[in-house]
C-alpha positions as CSV (number, residue, x, y, z in Angstrom):
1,X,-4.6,-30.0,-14.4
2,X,-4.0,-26.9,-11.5
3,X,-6.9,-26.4,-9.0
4,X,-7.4,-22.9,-6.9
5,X,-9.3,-23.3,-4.3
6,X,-10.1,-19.8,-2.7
7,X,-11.5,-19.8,1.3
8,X,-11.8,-16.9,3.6
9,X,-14.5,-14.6,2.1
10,X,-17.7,-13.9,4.0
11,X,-19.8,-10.9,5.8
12,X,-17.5,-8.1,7.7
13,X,-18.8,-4.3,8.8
14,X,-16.8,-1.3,7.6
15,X,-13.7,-1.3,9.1
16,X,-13.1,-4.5,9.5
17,X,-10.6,-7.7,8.1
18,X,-10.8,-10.5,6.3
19,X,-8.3,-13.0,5.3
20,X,-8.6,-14.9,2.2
21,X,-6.2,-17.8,1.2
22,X,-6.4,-19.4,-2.1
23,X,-4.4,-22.7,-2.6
24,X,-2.8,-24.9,-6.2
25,X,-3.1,-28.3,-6.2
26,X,-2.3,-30.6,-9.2
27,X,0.5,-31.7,-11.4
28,X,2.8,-28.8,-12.2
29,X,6.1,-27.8,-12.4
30,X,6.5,-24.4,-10.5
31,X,4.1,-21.5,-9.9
32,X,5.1,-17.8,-11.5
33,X,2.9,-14.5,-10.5
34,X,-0.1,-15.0,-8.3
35,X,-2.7,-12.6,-7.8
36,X,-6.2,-11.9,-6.7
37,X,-9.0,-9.7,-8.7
38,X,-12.0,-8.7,-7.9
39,X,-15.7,-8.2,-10.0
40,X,-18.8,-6.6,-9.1
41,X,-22.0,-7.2,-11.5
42,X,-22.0,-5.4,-14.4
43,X,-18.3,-4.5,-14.2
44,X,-15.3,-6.1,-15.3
45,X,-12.2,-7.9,-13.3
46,X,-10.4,-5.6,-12.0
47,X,-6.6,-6.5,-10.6
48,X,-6.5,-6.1,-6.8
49,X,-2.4,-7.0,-6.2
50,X,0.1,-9.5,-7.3
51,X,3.1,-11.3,-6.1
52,X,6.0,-12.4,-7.8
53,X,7.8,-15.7,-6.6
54,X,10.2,-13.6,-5.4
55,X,8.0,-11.6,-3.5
56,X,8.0,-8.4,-5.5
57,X,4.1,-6.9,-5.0
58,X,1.9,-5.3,-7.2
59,X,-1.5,-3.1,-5.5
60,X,-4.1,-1.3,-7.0
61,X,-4.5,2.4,-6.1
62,X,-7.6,1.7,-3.9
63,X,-6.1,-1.0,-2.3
64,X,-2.7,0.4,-1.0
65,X,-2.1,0.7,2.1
66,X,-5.1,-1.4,3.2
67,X,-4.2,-5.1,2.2
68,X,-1.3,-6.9,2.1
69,X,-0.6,-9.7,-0.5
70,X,1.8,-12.5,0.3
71,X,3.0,-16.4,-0.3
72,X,4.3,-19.5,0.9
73,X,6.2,-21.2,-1.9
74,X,6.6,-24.6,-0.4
75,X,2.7,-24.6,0.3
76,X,2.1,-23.1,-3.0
77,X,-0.1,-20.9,-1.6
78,X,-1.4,-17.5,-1.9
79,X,-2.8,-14.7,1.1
80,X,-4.6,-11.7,0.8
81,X,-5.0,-9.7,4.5
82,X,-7.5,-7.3,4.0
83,X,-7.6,-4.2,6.5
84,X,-10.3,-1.5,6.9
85,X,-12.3,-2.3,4.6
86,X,-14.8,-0.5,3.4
87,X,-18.5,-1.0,1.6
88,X,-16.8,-0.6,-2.0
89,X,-14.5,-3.2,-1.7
90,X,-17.7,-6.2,-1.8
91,X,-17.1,-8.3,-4.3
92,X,-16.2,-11.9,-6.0
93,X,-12.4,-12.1,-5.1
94,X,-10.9,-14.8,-7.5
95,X,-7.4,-15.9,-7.4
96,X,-5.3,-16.4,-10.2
97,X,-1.7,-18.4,-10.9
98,X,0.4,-18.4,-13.9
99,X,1.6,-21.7,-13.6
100,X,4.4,-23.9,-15.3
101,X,2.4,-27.2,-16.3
102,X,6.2,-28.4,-18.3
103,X,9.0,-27.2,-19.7
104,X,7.1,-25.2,-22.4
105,X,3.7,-25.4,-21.1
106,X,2.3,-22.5,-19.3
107,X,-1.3,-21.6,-18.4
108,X,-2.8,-18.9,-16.7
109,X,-5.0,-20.1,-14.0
110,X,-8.5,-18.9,-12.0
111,X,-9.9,-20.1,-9.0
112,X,-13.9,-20.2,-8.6
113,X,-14.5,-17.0,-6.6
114,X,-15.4,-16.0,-3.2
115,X,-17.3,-13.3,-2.0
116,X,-16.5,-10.6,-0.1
117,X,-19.4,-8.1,1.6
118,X,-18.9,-5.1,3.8
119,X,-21.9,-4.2,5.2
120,X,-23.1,-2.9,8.5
């Protein structure tokens, strides 16, 4: 069993950062890609970046340039800094591991959510 436990959501004005973290727990073997995603209501998950074990990132368009994705392998542990940010990036933020459970068990992997608002 893997458990993600997100923190670091809350309220921030336009312009402002946020850190979230998002941590695995639980018998496993290694960690793959990591991620975080985002939903609205009414809309559907929508990638936000991914990192590679080795580092290698991933960001959606309306990210770029505004948050930063990294990880600490030995903490097994996942960081999303989030930089200007504006009113349309409010949302559930969930994390997500693909995780090696054995030698041929893998399992894709979501945390509970935590929300982000930008508001003034």
């Amino acid at each position: 069993q893997v458990q993600l436990v997100e923190s670091g959501g809350g309220l921030v004005q336009p312009g402002g950062s946020l850190r979230l973290s998002c941590a695995a727990s639980g018998s496993f073997f290694s960690i793959d890609a990591m991620g975080w995603y985002r939903q609205t209501p009414g809309k559907e998950r929508e990638l936000v970046a991914t990192i590679s074990r080795g580092s290698t990132t991933n960001y959606a368009d309306s990210v770029q340039g505004r948050f930063t994705i990294s990880r600490d392998n030995a903490r097994n542990t996942v960081y999303l800094q989030m930089n200007s940010l504006k009113p349309e990036d409010t949302a559930v933020y969930y994390c997500n591991a693909v995780v090696q459970r054995s030698n041929w068990d893998w399992s894709n992997d979501w945390g509970q959510g935590t929300q982000v608002t930008v508001s003034s």
